[in-house]
BATI-493308 format. One record per residue (C-alpha): y, z, x; residue number from 1; residue in three letters. Coordinates in steps of 0.5 Angstrom, whole numbers, always signed. Each point is the difference from the previous one (the first is absolute). Layout:
BEGIN
SITE      c2      c3      c1    nr   rest
SITE       Y       Z       X   NUM    ALA
...
END
This chain:
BEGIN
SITE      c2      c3      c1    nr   rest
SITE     +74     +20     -18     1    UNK
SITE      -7      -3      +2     2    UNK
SITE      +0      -5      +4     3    UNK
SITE      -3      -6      -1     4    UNK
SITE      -8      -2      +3     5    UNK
SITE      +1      -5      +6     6    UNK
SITE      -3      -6      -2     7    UNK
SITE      -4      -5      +4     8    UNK
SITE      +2      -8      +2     9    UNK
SITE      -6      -1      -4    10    UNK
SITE      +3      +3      -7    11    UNK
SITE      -4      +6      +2    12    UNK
SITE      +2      +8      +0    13    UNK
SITE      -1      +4      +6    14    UNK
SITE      -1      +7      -5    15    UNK
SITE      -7      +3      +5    16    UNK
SITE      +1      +6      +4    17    UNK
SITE      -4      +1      +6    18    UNK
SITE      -4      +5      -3    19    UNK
SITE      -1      -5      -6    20    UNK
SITE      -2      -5      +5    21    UNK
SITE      -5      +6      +3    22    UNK
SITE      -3      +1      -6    23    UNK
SITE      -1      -7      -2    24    UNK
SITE      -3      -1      +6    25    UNK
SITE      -5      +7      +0    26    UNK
SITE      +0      -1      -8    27    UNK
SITE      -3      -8      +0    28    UNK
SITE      -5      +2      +5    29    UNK
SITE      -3      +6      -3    30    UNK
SITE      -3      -3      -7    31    UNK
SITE      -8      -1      -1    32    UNK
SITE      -2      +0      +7    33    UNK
SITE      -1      +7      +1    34    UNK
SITE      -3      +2      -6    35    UNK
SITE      -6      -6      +0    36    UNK
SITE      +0      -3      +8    37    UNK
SITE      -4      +8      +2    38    UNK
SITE      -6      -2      -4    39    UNK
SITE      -1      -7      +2    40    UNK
SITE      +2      +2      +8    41    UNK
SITE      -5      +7      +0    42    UNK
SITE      -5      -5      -3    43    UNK
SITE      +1      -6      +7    44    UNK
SITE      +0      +6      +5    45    UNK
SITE      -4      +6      -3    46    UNK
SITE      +5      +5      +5    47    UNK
SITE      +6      +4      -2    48    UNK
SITE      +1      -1      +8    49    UNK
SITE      +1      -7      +0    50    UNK
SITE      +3      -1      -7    51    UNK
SITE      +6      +5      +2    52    UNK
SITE      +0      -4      +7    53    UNK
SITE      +1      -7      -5    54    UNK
SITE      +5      +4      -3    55    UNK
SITE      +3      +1      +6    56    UNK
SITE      -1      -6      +3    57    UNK
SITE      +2      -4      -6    58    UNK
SITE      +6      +5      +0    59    UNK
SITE      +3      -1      +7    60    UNK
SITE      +0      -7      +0    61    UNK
SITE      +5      -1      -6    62    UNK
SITE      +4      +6      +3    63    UNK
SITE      +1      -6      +7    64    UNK
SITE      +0      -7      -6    65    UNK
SITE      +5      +5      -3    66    UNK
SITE      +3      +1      +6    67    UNK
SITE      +1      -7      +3    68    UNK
SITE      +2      -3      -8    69    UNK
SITE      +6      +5      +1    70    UNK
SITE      +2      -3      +6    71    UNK
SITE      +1      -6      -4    72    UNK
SITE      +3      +3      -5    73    UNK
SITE      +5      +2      +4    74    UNK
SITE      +2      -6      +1    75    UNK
SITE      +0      -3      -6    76    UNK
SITE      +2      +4      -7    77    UNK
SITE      -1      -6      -5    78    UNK
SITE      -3      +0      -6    79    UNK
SITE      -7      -3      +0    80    UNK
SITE      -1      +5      +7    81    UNK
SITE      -7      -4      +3    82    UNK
SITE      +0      -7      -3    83    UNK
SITE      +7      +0      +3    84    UNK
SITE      -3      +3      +6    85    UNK
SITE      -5      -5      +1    86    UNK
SITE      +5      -6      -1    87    UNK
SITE      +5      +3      +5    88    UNK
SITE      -7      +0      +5    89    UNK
SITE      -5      -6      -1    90    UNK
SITE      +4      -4      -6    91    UNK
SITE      +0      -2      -7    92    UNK
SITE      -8      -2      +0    93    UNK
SITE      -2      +6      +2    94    UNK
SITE      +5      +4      -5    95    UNK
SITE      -1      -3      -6    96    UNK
SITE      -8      +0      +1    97    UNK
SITE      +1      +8      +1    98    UNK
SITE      +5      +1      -6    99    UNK
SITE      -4      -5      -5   100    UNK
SITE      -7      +4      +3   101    UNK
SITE      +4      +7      -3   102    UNK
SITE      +1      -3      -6   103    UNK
SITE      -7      -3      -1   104    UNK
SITE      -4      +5      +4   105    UNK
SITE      +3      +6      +4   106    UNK
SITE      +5      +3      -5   107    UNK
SITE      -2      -3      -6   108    UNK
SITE      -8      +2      +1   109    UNK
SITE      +3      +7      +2   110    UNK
SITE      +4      +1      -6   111    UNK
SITE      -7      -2      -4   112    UNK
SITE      -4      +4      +3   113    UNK
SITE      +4      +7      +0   114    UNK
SITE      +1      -2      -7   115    UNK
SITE      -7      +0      -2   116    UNK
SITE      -1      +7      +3   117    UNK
SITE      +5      +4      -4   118    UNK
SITE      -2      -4      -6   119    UNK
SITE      -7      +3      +2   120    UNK
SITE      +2      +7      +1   121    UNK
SITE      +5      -1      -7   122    UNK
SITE      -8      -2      -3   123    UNK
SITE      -2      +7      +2   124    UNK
SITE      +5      +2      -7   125    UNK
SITE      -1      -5      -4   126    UNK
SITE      -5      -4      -2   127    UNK
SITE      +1      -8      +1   128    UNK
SITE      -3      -6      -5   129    UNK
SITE      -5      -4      +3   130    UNK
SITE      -1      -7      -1   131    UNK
SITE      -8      -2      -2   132    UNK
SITE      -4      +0      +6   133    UNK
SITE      -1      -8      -2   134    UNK
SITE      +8      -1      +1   135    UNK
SITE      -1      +4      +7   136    UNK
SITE      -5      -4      +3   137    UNK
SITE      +5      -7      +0   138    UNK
SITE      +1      -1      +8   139    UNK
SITE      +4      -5      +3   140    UNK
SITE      -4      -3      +6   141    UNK
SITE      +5      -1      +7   142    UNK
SITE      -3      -3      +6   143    UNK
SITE      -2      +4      +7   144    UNK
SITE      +2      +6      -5   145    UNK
SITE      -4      +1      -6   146    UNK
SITE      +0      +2      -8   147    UNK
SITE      +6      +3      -2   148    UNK
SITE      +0      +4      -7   149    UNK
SITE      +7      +0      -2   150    UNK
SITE      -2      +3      -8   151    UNK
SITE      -5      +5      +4   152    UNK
SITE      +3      +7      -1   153    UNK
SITE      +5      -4      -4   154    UNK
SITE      +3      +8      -3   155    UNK
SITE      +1      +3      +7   156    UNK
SITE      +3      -7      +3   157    UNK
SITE      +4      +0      -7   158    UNK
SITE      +4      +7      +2   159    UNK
SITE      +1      -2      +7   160    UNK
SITE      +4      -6      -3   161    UNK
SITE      +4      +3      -4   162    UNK
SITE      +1      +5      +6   163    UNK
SITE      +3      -6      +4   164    UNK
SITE      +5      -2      -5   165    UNK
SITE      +3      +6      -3   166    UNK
SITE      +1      +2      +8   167    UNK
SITE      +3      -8      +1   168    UNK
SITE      +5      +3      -6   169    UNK
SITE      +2      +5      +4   170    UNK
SITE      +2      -4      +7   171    UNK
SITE      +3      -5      -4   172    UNK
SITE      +5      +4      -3   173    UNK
SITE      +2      +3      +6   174    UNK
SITE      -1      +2      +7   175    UNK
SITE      +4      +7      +0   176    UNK
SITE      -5      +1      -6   177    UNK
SITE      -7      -2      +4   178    UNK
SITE      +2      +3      +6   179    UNK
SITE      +2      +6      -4   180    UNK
SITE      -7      +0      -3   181    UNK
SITE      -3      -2      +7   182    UNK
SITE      +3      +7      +4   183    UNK
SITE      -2      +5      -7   184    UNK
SITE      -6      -3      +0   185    UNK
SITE      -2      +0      +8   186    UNK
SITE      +2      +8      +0   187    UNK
SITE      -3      +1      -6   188    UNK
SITE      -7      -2      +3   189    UNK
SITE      -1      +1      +7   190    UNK
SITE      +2      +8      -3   191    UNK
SITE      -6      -2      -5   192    UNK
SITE      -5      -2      +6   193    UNK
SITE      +2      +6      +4   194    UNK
SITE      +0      +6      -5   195    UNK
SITE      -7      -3      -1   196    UNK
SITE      -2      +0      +7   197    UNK
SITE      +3      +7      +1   198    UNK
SITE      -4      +2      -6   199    UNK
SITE      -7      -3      +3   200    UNK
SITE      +1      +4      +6   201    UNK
SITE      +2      +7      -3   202    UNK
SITE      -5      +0      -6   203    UNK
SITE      -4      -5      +1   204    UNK
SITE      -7      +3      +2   205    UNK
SITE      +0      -5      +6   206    UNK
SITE      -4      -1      +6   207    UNK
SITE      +3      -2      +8   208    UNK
SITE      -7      -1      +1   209    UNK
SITE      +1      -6      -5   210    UNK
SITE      +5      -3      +5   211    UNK
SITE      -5      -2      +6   212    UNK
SITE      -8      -2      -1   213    UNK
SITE      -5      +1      +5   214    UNK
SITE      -1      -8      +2   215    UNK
SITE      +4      -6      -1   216    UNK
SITE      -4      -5      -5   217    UNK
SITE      -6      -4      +2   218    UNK
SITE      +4      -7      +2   219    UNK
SITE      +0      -5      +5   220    UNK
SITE      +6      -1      +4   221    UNK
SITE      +3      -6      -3   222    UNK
SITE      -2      +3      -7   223    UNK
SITE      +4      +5      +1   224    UNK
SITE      +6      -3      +3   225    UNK
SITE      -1      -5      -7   226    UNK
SITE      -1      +6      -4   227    UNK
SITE      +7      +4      +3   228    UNK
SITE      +3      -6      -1   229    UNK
SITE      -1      +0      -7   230    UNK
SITE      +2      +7      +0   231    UNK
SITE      +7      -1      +3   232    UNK
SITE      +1      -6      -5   233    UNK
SITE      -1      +5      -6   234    UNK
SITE      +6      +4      +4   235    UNK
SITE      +4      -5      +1   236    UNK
SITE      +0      -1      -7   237    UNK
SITE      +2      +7      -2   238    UNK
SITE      +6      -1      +6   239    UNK
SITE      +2      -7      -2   240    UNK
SITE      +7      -1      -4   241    UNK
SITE      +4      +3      +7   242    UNK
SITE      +4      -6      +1   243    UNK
SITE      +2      +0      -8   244    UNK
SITE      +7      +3      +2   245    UNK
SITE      +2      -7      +5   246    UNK
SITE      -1      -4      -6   247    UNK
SITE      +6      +4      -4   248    UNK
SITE      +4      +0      +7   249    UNK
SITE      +7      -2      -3   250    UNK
SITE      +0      +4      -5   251    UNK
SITE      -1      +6      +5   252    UNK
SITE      +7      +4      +2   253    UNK
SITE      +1      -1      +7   254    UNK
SITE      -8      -4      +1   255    UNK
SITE      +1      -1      +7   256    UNK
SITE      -1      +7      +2   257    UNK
SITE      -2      +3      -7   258    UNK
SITE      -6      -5      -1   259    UNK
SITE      -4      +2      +7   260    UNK
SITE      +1      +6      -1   261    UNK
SITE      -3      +0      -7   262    UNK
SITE      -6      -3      +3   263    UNK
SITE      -2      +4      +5   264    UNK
SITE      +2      +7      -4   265    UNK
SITE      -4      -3      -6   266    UNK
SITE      -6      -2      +4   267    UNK
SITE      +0      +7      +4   268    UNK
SITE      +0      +4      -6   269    UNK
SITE      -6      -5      -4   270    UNK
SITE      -4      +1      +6   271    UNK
SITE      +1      +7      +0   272    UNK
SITE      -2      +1      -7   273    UNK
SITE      -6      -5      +0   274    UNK
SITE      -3      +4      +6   275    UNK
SITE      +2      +6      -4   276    UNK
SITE      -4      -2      -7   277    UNK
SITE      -6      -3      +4   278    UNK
SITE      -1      +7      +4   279    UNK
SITE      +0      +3      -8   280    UNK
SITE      -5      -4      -2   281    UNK
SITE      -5      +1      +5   282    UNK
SITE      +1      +8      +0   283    UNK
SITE      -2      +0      -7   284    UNK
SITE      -5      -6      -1   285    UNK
SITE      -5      -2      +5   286    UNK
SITE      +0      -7      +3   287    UNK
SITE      -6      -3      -4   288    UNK
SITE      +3      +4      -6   289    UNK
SITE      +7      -4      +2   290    UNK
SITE      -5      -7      +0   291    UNK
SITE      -2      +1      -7   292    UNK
SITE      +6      +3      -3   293    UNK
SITE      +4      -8      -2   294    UNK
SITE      +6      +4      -3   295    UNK
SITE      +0      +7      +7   296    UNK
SITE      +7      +3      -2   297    UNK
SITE      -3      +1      -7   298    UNK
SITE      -7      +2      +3   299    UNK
SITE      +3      +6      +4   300    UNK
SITE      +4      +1      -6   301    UNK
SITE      -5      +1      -4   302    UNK
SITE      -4      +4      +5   303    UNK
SITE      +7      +5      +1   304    UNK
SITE      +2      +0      -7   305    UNK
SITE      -6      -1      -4   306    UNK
SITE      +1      -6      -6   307    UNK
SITE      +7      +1      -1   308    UNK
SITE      +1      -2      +8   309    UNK
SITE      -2      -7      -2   310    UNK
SITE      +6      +0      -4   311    UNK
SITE      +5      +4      +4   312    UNK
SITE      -2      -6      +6   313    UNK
SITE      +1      -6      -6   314    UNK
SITE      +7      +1      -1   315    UNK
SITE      +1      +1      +8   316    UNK
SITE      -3      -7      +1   317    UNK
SITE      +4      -3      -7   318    UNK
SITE      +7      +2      +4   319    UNK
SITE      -2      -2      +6   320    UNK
SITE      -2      -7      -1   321    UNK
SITE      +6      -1      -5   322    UNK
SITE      +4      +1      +6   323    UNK
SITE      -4      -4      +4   324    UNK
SITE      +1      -6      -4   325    UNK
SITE      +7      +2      -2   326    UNK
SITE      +1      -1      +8   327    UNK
SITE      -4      -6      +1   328    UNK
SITE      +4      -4      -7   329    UNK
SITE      +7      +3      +2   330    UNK
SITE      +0      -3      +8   331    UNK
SITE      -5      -7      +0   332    UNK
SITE      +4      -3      -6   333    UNK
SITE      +6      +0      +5   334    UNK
SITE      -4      -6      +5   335    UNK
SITE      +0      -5      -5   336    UNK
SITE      +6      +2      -2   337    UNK
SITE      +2      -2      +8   338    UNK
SITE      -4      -6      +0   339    UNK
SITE      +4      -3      -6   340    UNK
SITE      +5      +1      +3   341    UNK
SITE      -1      -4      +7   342    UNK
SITE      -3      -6      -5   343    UNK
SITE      -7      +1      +2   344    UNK
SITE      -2      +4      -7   345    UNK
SITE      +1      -1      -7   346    UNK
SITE      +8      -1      -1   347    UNK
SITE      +0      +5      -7   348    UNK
SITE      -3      +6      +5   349    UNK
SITE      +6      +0      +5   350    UNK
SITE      +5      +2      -7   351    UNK
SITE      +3      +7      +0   352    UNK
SITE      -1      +4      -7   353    UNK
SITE      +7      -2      -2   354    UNK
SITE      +0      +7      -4   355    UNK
SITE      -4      +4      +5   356    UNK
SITE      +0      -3      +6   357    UNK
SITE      -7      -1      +2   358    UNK
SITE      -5      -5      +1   359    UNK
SITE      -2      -1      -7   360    UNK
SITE      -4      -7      +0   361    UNK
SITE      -3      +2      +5   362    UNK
SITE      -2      +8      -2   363    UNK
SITE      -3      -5      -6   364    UNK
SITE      -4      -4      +3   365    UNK
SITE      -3      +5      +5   366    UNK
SITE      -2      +5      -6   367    UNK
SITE      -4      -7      -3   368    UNK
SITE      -3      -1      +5   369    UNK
SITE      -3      +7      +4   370    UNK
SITE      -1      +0      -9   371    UNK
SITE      -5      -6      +1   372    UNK
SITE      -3      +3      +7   373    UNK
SITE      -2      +6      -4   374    UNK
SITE      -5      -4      -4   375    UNK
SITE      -4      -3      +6   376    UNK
SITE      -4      +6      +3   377    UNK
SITE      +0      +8      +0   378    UNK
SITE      +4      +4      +4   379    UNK
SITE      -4      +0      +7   380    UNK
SITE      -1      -8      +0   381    UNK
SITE      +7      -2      -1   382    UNK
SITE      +2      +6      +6   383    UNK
SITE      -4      -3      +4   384    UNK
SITE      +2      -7      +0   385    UNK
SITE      +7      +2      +0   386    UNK
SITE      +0      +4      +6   387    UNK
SITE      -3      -6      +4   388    UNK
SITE      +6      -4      -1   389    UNK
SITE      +5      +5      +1   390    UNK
SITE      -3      +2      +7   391    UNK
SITE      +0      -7      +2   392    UNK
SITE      +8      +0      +0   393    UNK
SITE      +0      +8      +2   394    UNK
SITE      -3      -4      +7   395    UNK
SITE      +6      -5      -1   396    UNK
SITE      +4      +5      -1   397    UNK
SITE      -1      +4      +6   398    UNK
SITE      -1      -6      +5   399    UNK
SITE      +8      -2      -3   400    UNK
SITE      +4      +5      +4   401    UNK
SITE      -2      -3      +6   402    UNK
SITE      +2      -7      -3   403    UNK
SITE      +7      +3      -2   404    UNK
SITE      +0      +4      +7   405    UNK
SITE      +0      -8      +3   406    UNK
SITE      +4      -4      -6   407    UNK
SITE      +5      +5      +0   408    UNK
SITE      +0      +4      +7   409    UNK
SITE      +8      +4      -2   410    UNK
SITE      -1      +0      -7   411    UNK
SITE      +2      +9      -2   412    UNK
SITE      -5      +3      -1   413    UNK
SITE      +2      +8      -2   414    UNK
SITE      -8      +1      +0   415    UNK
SITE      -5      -2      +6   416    UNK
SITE      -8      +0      -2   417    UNK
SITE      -3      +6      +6   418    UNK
SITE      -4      -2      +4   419    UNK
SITE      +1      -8      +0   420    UNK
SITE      -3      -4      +1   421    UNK
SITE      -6      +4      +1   422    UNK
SITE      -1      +3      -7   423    UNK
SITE      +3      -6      -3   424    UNK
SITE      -6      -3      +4   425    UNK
SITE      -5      +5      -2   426    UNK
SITE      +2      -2      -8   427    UNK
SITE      -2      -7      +1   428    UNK
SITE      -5      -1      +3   429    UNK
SITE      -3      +6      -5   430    UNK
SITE      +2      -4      -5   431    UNK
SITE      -5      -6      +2   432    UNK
SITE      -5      +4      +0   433    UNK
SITE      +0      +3      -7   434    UNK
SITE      +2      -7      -3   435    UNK
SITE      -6      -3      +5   436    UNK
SITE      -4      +6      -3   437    UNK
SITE      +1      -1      -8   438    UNK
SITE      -1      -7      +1   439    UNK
SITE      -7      +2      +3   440    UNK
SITE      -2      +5      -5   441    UNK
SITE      +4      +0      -7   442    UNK
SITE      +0      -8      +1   443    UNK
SITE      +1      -2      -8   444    UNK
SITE      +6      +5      -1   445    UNK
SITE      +2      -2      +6   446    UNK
SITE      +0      -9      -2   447    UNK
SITE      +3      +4      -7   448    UNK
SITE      +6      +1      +4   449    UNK
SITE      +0      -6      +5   450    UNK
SITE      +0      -5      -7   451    UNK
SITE      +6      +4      -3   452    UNK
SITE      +3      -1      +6   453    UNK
SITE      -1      -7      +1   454    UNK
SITE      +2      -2      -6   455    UNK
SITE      +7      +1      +1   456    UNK
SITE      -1      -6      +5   457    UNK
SITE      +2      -5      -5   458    UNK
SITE      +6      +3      -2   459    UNK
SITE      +2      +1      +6   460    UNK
SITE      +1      -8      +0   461    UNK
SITE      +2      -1      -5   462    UNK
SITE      +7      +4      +1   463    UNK
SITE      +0      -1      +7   464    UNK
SITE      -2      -7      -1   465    UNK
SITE      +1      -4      -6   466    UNK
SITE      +7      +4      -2   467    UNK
SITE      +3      -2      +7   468    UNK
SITE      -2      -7      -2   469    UNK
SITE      +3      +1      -7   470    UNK
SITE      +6      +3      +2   471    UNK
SITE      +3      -6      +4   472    UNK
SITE      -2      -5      -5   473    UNK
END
């Protein structure tokens, strides 16, 4: 007779196994970025050598943040993962400030723009209507940001909400289900990416000369710093989502040592592939080639398979992005549902399904607004803007295994970070840097991502304050 599913003291159902919680943390890391961050990257530094060096770079620091989270993860295996860390280390500010920033910004503003992406690629099968030019001219001023055109490109926007919800529905009735989802999706698309690899190596008329340029290009110091700096934030985007898993910690069979586990694994194996597939393209397409081409996967493709490549790369990209977003949905909705549960969110986000065990009110309320986010822009200004927010609290986030080594010196730990506190350390300090360097050089995405922030300021006194108040009336 089939035992029962363990359930959490939340209502929750520990049904994820340590390869589906692999696979959610590769399969909501691997979305959009890999197909459109190579263009925009190529084009900021003009070298394969210090494109692949980014690549690199941006892929070992997320190997030591995944390395110290797991740290964390090992001592705590509740659901909502890093706003209960942030809780454990610096307090309730600092962790409903994070866990409201996922919901306005990080996770949602994710959500929305990997969205736009397969609803982009989908658009290369099927033409969407457009509103009237004059419709798609209304803009919505917001200060230090600028204009947005919600109704521009209301076709494309339109598909990827529809995305979005119908991704919603799927974690809504079941955790076992998005999971299952998740881990088939995951294997289906790293083996899409590979073959695709193999096949630009194999038959792909490439060139290892490609691969190397004569001179570095003609920029001052400080510029190049700022230019690598933008690069690694394209890369960075393509590698975020590594800490989706914490967020479905309670939901994991034995979390304290299948979740760091699944970070460090997954992290390695998305690394692997984006070195892998970056190497691909610039065998096949020259750097300034790569510069020009906004969709790459599909240029090489094209260049490869001739017309029909365009479509074969298409559909890679529609599978990977769904279960980019299907990862995203399925583990942030889990935070809110934390945070109501300690008081500090919205009461009606922290009740199970009583049918299906998930974080229903939740899941509804993340779908309508990562909904509403995908109106704001296009897939490059909503990514920019959410990757500065997230690296404020990946900073945060590091710095806390030395707070928690403090606050809690005997704590069991089955994982220790290596190379403490030096690489912990090195994350930091890495950390500022990049957040400093956003701030200087992509200003107006960067304040996008500040005022959705501090917009969580005066809820945090409401139900901080005000409710306490209210409550010993």
């Amino acid at each position: 007779m089939k035992q029962p599913l363990e359930k959490t003291s939340d209502g929750l159902v520990r049904g994820l196994s340590v390869t589906a919680a692999t696979m959610l943390v590769a399969g909501s890391m691997i979305g959009s970025g890999i197909f459109r961050k190579p263009s925009i990257m190529a084009e900021q530094l003009m070298s394969p050598e210090l494109v692949l060096l980014a690549w690199f770079v941006a892929g070992i620091f997320t190997m030591i943040g995944a390395l110290t989270n797991a740290e964390i993860a090992g001592m705590i295996d509740a659901t909502g993962g890093q706003y209960k860390y942030f809780k454990a280390m610096y307090g309730d500010f600092i962790a409903f400030i994070y866990g409201w920033s996922l919901l306005a910004v990080i996770q949602t503003g994710s959500q929305a723009s990997i969205a736009v992406v397969f609803s982009e690629y989908l658009g290369y099968f099927v033409k969407y209507p457009q509103l009237s030019e004059e419709v798609q001219k209304f803009s919505i001023y917001i200060p230090l940001v600028g204009n947005i055109y919600p109704l521009q490109d209301f076709g494309t926007k339109a598909v990827a909400i529809s995305c979005l919800l119908f991704i919603t529905g799927i974690n809504y009735v079941g955790v076992i289900l998005g999971g299952g989802v998740q881990t088939f999706i995951t294997f289906i698309k790293i083996a899409s990416i590979l073959a695709l690899a193999f096949v630009a190596f194999v038959f792909g008329d490439g060139k290892v000369s490609n691969l190397t340029i004569d001179s570095i290009p003609n920029h001052n110091e400080f510029n190049m710093l700022t230019m690598f700096g933008l690069a690694l934030a394209g890369a960075f985007w393509a590698y975020d989502g590594w800490n989706n898993v914490t967020f479905v910690a309670g939901e994991v069979k034995n979390p304290k040592r299948n979740v760091p586990k699944a970070l460090a694994s997954g992290t390695l194996i998305v690394m692997a592939v984006y070195l892998i597939v970056n190497v691909a393209y610039m065998y096949v397409l020259p750097i300034d080639k790569i510069a020009r081409s906004p969709l790459v996967g599909a240029t090489m493709a094209e260049t490869i398979f001739g017309p029909i490549g365009g479509s074969i790369i298409s559909i890679a990209i529609i599978i990977s992005t769904f279960g980019a977003v299907n990862g995203s949905v399925l583990s942030t909705a889990r935070v809110h549902f934390a945070m109501a549960r300690d008081g500090m969110f919205f009461k009606s986000l922290g009740k199970p399904h009583k049918k299906f065990s998930t974080p229903g009110v939740s899941l509804i309320v993340q779908g309508i607004w990562s909904s509403i986010l995908t109106l704001t822009g296009t897939f490059d200004t909503i990514s920019d803007y959410v990757i500065f927010a997230a690296w404020l609290f990946y900073g945060m986030g590091a710095f806390g295994v030395f707070v928690l080594r403090h606050k809690m010196p005997d704590a069991h730990r089955p994982y220790k970070v290596i190379g403490y506190p030096v690489l912990p350390a090195v994350f930091v300090l890495f950390a500022i840097l990049f957040v400093g360097n956003t701030l200087y050089s992509d200003t107006s995405n960067a304040m996008m991502g500040l005022i959705l922030i501090s917009l969580g300021l005066p809820f945090y006194i409401y139900w901080k304050f005000l409710s306490k108040k209210l409550g010993n009336k």
